[in-house]
MIFI-932076 format. One record per residue: x, y, z of N, C-alpha, C, O in turn; residue number from 1; residue in three letters. Coordinates in Angstrom, 2 decimals. Layout:
! residues N
    n_east   n_north      n_up   ca_east   ca_north     ca_up    c_east   c_north      c_up    o_east   o_north      o_up     k     r
         X         Y         Z         X          Y         Z         X         Y         Z         X         Y         Z   NUM   ala
...
This chain:
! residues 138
    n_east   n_north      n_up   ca_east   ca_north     ca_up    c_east   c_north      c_up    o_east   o_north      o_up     k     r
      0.82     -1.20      0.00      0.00       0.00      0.00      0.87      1.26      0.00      0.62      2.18     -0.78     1   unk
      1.92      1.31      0.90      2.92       2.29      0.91      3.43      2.82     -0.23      3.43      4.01     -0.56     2   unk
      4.08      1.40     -1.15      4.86       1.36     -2.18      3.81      2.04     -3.56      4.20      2.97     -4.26     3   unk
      2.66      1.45     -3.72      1.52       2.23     -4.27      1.61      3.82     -4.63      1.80      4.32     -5.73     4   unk
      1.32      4.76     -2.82      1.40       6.21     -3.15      2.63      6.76     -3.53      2.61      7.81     -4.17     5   unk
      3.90      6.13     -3.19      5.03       6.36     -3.39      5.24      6.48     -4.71      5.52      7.59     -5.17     6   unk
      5.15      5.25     -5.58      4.87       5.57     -7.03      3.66      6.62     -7.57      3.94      7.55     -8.33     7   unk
      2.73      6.45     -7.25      1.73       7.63     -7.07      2.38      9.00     -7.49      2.06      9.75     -8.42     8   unk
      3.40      9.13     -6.50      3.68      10.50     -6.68      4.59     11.15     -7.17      4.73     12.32     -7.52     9   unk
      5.65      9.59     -7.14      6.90       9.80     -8.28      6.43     10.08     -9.48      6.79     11.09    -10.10    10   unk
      5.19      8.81    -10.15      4.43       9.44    -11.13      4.13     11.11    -11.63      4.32     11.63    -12.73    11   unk
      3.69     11.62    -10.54      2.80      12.57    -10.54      3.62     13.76    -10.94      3.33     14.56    -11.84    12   unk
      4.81     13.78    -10.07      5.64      14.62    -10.19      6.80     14.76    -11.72      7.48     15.72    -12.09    13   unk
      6.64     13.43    -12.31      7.29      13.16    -13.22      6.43     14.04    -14.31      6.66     15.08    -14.93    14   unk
      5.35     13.16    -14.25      4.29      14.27    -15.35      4.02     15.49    -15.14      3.40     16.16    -15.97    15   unk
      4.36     15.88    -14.19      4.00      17.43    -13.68      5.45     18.33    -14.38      5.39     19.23    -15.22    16   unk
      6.64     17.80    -13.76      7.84      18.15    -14.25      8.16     18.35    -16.14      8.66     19.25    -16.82    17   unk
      7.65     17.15    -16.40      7.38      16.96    -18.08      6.61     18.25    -18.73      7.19     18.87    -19.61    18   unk
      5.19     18.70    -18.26      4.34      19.17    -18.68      4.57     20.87    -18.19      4.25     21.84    -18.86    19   unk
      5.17     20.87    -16.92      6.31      22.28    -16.80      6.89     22.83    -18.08      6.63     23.95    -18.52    20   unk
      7.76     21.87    -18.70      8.92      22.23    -19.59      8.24     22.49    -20.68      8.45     23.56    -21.24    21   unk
      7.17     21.43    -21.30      6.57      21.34    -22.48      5.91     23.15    -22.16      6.27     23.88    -23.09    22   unk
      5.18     23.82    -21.21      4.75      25.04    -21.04      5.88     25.68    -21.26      5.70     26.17    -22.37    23   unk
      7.30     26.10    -20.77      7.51      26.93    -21.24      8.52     26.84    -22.45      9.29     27.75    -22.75    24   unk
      8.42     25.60    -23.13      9.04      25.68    -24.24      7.95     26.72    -25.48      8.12     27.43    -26.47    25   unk
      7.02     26.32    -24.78      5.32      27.02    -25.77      6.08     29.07    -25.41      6.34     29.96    -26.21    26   unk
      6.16     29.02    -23.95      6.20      30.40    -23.71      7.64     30.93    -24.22      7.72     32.14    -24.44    27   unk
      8.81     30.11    -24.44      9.76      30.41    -25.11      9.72     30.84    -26.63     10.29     31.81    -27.12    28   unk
      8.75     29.72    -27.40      8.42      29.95    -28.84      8.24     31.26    -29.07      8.97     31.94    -29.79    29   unk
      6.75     31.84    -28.13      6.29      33.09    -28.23      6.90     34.29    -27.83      6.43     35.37    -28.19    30   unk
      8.02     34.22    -27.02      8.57      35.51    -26.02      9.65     35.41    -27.62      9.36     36.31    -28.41    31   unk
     10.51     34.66    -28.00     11.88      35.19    -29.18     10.97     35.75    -30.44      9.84     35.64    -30.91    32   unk
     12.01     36.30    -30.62     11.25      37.15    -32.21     12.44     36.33    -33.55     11.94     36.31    -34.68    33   unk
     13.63     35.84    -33.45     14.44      35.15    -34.20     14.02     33.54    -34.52     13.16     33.19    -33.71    34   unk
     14.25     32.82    -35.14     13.75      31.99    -35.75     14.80     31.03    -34.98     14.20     30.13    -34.41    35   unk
     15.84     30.99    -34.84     16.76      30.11    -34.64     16.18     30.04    -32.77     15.95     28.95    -32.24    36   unk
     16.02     31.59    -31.88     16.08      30.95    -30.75     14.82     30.52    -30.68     14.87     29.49    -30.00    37   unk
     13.71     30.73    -30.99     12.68      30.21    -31.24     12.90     28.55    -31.23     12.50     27.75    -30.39    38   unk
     13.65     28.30    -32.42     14.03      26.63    -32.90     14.69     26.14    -31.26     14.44     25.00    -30.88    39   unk
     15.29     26.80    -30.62     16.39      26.19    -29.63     15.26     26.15    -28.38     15.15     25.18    -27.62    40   unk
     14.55     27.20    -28.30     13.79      27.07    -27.28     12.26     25.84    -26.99     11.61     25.36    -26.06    41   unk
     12.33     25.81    -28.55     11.25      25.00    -28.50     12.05     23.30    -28.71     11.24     22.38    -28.66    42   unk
     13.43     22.92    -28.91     13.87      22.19    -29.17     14.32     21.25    -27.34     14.20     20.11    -26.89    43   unk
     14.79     22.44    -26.90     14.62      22.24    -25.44     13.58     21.36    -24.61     13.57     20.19    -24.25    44   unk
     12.75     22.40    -24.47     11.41      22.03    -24.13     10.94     20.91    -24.27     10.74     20.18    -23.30    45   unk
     10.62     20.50    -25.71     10.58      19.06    -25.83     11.00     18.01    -25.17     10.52     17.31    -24.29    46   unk
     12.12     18.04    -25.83     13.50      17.25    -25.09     13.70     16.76    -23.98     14.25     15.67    -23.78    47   unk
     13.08     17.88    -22.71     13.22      17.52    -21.55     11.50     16.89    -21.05     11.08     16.12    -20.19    48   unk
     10.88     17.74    -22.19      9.50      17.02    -21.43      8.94     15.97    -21.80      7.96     15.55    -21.18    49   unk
      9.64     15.02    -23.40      9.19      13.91    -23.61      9.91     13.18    -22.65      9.36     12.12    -22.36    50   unk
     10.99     13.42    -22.06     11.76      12.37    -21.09     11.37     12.90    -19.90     12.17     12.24    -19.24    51   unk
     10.89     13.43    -19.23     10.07      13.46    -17.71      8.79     12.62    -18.11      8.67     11.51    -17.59    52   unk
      7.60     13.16    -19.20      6.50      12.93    -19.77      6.68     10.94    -19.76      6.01     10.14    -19.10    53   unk
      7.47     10.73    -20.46      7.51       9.01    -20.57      8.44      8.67    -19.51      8.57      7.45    -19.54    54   unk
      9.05      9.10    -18.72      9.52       8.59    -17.46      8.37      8.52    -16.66      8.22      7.57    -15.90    55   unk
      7.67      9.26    -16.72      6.52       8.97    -15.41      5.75      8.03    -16.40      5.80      6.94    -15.83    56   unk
      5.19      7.89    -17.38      4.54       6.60    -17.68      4.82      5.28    -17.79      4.02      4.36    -17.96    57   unk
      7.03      5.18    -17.57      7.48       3.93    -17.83      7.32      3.76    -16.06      7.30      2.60    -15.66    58   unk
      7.25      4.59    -15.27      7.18       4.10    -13.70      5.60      3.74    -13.33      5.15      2.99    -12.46    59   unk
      4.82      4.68    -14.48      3.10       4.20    -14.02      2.78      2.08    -14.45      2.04      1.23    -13.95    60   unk
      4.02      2.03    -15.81      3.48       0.66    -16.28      4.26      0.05    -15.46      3.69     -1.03    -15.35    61   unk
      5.37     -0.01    -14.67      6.24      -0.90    -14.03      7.72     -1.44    -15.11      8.38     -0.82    -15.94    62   unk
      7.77     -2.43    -14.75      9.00      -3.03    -15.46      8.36     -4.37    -16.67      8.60     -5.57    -16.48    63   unk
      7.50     -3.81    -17.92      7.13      -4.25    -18.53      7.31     -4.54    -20.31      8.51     -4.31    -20.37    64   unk
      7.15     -4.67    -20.90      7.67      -4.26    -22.50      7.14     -3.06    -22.59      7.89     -2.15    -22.94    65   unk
      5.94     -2.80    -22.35      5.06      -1.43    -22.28      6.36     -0.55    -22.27      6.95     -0.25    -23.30    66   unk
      6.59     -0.32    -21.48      8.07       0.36    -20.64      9.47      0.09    -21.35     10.49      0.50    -20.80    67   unk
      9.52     -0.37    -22.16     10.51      -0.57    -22.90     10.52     -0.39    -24.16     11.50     -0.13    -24.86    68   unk
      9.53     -0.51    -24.44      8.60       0.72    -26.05      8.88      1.86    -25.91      9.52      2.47    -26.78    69   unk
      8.30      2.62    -24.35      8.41       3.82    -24.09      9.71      4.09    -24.45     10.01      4.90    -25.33    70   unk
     10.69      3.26    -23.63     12.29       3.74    -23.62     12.49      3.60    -25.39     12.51      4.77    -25.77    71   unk
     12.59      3.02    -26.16     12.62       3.06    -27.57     12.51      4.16    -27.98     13.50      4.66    -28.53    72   unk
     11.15      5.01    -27.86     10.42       6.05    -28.26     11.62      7.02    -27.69     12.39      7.33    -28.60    73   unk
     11.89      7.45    -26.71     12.63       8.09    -26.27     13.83      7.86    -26.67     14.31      8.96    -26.91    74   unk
     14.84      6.81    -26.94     15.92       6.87    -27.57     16.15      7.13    -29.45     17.14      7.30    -30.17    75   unk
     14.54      7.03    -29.70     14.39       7.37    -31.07     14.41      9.07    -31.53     14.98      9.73    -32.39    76   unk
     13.38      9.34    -30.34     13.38      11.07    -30.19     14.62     12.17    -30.11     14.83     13.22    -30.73    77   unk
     15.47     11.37    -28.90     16.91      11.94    -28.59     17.81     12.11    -29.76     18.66     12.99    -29.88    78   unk
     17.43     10.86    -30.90     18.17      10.78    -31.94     17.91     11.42    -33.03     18.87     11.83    -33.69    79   unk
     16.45     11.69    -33.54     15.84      12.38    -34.28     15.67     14.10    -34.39     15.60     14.84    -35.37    80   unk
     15.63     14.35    -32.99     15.60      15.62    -32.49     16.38     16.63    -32.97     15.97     17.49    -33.75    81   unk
     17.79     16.54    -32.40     18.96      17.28    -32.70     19.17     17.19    -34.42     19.43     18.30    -34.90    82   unk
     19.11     16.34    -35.18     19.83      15.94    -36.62     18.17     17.04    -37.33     18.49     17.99    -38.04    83   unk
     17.07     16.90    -37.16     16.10      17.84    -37.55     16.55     19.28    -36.93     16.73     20.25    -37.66    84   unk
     16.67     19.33    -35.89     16.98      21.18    -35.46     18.16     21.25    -36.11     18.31     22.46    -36.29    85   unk
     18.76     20.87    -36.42     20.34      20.90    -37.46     19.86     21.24    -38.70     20.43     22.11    -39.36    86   unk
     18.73     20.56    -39.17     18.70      20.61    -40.31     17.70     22.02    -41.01     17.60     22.58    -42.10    87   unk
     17.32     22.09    -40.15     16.11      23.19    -39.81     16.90     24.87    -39.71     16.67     25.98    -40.20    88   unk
     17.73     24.37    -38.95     18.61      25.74    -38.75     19.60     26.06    -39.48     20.20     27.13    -39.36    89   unk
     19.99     24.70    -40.77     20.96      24.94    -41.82     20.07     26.03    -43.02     20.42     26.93    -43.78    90   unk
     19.13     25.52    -42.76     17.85      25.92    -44.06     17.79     27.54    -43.58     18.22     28.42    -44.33    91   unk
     17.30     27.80    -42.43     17.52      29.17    -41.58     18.82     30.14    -42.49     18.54     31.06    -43.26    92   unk
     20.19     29.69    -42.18     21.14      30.27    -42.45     21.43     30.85    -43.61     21.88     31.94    -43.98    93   unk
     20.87     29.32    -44.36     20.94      29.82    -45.96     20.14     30.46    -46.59     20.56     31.07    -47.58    94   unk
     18.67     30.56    -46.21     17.77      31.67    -46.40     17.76     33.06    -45.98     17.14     33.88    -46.67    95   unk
     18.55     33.52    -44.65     18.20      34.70    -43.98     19.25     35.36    -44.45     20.39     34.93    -44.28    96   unk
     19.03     36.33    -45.00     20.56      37.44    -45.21     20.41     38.08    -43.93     21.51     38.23    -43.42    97   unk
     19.75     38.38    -43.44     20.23      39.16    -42.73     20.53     38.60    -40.58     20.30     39.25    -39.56    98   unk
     21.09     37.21    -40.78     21.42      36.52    -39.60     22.49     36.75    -38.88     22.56     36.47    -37.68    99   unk
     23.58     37.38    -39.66     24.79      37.79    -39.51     24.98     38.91    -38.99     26.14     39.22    -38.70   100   unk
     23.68     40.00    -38.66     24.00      40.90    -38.00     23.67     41.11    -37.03     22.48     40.86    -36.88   101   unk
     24.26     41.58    -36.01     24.27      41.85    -34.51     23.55     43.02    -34.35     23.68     43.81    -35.29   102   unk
     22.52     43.53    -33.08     21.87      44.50    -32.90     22.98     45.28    -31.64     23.50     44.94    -30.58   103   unk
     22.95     46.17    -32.28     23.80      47.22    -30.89     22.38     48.00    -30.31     21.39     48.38    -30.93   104   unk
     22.70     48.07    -29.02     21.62      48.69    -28.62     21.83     50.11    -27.53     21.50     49.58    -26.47   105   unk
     22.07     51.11    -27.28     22.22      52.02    -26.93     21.25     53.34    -25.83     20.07     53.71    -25.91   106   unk
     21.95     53.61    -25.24     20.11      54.44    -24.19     20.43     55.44    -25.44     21.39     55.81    -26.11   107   unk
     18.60     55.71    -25.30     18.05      56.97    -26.10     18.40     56.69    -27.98     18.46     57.65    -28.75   108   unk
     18.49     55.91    -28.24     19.09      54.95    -29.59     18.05     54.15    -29.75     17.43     53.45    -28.95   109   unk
     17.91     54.47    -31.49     17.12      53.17    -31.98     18.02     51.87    -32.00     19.06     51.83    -31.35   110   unk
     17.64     50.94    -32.67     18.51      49.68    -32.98     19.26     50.04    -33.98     18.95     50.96    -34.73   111   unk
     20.74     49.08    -34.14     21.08      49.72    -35.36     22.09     48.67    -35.78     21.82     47.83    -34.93   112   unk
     23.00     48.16    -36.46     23.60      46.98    -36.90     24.99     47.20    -36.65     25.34     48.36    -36.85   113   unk
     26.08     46.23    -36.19     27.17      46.89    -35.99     28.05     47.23    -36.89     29.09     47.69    -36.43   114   unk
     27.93     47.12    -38.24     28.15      47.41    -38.88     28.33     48.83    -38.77     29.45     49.30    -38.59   115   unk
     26.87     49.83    -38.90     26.73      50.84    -38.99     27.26     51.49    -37.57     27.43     52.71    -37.62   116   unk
     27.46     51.03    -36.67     27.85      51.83    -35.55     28.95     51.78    -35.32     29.30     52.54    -34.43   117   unk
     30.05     50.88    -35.97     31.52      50.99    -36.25     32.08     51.72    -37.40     33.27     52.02    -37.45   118   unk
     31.13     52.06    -38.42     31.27      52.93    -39.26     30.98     54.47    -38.53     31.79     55.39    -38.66   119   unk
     29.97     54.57    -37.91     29.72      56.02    -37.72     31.16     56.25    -36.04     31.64     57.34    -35.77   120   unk
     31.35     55.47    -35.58     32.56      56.17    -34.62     33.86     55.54    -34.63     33.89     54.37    -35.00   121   unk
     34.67     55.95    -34.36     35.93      55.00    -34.29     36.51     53.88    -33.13     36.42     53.96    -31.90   122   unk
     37.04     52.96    -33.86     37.08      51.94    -32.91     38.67     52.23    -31.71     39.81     52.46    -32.12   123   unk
     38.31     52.14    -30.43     39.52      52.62    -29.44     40.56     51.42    -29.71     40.59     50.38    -29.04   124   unk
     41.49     51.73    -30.90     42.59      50.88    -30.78     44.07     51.37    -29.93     44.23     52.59    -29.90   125   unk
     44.77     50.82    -29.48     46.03      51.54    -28.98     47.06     51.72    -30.09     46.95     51.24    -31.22   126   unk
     48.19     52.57    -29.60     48.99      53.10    -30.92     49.98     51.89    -31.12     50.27     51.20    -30.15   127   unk
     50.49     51.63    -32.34     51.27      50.50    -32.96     52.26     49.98    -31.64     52.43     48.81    -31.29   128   unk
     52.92     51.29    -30.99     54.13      51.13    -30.28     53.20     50.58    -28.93     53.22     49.36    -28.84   129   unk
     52.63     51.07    -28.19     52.17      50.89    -26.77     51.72     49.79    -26.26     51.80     49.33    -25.12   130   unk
     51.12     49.31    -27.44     50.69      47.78    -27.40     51.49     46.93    -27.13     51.27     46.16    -26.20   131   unk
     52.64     46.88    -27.88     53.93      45.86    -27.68     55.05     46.05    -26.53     55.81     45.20    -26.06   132   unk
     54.91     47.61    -26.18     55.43      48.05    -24.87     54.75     47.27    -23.55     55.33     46.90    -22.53   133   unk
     53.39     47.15    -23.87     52.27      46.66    -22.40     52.61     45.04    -22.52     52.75     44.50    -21.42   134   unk
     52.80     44.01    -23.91     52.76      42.81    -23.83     54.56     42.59    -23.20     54.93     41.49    -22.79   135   unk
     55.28     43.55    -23.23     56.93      42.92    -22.85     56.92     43.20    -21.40     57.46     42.57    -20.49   136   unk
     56.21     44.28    -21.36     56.41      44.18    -19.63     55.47     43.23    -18.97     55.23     43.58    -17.81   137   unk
     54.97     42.32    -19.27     54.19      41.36    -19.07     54.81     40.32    -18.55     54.18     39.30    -18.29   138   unk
């Protein structure tokens, strides 16, 4: 009877834990505006909640084939998963021109690319000599 609620709640917590992640992989999708973290966030999510999600159902069936299907499913997913977000995010790269650029962001500043904000000021380099003066006394 003991052993019963005990699983009970390992269960419970397993699916609870699962169905956590699967939520905020959903709330991750929606909060990124980029496609890639979007892909990572929702790639996550999954990931962790099909393996809480079928951990608590391989402890609800016991030590059965049932339970060893499950584990299948899950070593099929782990494998499938990553080689699709790979493939997904190759397609990303080669479509987006514009992935390569970084947002600088500034108070009282719109957005702007760093491109353009290394063009409009100069970059603080040190003079030819001072540099090699600071690495010898090193």
């Amino acid at each position: 009877m003991v052993w019963e609620w005990i699983r009970f709640f390992a269960v419970a917590g397993l699916l609870l834990v699962g169905m956590f992640f699967e939520v905020l992989a959903v709330f991750g999708v929606q909060k990124f505006k980029k496609a890639l973290n979007r892909m990572h966030a929702a790639a996550m999510g999954d990931t962790l909640g099909v393996l809480f999600i079928f951990l608590g159902l391989m402890v609800m069936r016991g030590f059965t084939m049932d339970s060893l299907k499950l584990f299948l499913v899950i070593l099929f997913f782990w494998m499938a998963s990553p080689v699709s977000g790979h493939m997904i995010s190759r397609l990303e790269a080669m479509t987006n021109p514009n992935l390569g650029e970084i947002s600088v962001i500034r108070m009282g500043e719109k957005r702007e690319s760093v491109e353009s904000a290394l063009s409009e000021t100069e970059c603080a380099q040190p003079a030819p000599g001072k540099e090699d003066a600071k690495n010898e006394s090193i």
